[in-house]
N, C-alpha and C positions, 0 to 999 in steps of 0.2 A: 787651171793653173793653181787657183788658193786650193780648190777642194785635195789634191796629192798633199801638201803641204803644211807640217806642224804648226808653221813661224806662225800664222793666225792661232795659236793655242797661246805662245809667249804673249801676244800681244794684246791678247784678250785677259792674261795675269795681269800683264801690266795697267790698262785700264779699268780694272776692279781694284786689284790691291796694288798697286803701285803709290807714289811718291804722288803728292796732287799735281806737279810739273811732270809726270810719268804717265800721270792718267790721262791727261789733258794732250799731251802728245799721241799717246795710242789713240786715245779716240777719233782726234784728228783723223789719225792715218787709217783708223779702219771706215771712219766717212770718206773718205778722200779715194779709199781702193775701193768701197760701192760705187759712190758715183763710174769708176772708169769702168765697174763691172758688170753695169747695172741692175744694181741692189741699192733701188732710195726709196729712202720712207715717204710716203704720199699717202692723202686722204683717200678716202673711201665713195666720199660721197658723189662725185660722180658716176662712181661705181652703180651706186644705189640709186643716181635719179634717172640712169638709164637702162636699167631692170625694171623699174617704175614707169619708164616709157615704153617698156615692152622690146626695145634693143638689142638685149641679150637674152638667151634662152633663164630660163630659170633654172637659180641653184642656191644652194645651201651654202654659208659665211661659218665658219667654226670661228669662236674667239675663244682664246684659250688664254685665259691668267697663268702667264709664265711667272713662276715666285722661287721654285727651290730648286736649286742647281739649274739658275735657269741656262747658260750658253749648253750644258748637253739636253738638258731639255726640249730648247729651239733647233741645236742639231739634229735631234730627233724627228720634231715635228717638219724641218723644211727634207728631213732624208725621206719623208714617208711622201708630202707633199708632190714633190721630183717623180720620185717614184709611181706615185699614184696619179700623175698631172692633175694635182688638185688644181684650181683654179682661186679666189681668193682664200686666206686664211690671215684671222687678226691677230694678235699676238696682244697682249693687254695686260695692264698692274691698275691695281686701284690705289684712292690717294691713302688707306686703310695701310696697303702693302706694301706700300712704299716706307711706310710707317715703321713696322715691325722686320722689313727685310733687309733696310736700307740700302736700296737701290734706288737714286736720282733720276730722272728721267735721262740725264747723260749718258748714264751708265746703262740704262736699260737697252735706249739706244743703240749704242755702240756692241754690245755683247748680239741684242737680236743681226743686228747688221753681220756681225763675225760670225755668225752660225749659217744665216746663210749662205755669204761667202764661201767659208767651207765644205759648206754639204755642195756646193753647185747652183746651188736656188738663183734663179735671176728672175727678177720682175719689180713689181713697185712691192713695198713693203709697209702692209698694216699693222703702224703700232700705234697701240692707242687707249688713251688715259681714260680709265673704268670708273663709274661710280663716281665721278666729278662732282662733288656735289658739298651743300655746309653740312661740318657736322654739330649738330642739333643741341649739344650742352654750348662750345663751347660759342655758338650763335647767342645763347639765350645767355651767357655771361659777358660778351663782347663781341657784341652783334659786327660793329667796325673794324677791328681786329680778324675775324674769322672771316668778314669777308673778302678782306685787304688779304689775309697767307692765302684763298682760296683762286685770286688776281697774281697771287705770286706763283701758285702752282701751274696755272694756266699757261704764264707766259714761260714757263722753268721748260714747263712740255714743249710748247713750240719751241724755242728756241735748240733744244735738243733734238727737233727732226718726230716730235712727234704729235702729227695734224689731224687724228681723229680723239674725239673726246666721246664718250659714252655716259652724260649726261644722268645724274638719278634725283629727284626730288628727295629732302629728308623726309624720316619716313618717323621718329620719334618723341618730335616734341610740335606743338597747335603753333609756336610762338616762333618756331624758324619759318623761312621766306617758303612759299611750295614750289619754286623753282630751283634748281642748281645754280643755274647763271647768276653772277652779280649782278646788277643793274648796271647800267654803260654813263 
């Protein structure tokens, strides 16, 4: 049905550049046409703890940081996906790219969700927050601070539907945490 169908291209305008009462209603409505289609974002990690138990055969996860042009991008990757009956595929922004591309995780969301839609893709969909992690100046200028927006970004991802987090220790300064995680 969506895949014949433009109206996901408008709608996908609209929640990028639209009105914030514009964006917030497309996105709605492109989570709202996944779920009936089924195209929802879910974790991974079951995925992985029962490959781990030997479950499912073995196979290769592509994670691919979608950043520029991402919705024809994602079309791409779930038209090749379909095509190729890949079996998982992650789709990923780090907190770096989000930075310099401004894409919310709202937004990241909703665009990968309208791409599959589009191309036909149904299944659960991994997307999921890259490089989680403090970044290491502004830790060592305001340790509280950076770890408080790193609790913000966390909960920004879930709450937009996206439940796999890819974790990285800083890697630049002795004096940041060697964990990603905040303490709880």
């Amino acid at each position: 049905m969506l895949k014949e169908s433009t109206n996901i291209d408008a709608l996908v305008r609209r929640a990028v550049f639209g009105t914030e009462d514009e964006k917030a209603h497309a996105r709605w409505m492109i989570w709202e046409m996944g779920q009936k289609a089924g195209v929802r974002p879910a974790s991974i990690h079951e995925l992985y703890l029962a490959r781990g138990r030997g479950e499912v055969p073995p196979f290769t996860t592509p994670a691919m940081n979608v950043r520029i042009l991402s919705y024809d991008a994602a079309r791409a990757i779930f038209r090749a996906a379909k095509k190729l009956d890949a079996g998982a595929i992650i789709c990923e922004i780090a907190r770096s790219e989000i930075a310099y591309t401004d894409q919310r995780p709202a937004e990241y969301v909703a665009v990968m969700t309208a791409a599959a839609l589009r191309e036909g893709f149904t299944g659960p969909l991994f997307i999921q927050g890259d490089h989680v992690q403090v970044n290491a100046k502004k830790y060592a200028a305001d340790p509280a601070a950076e770890l408080q927006a790193l609790k913000a970004l966390i909960e920004e991802e879930l709450h937009a539907g996206r439940w796999s987090t890819s974790p990285s220790p800083t890697s630049t300064s002795s004096s940041a945490p060697t964990t990603s995680a905040p303490p709880s």
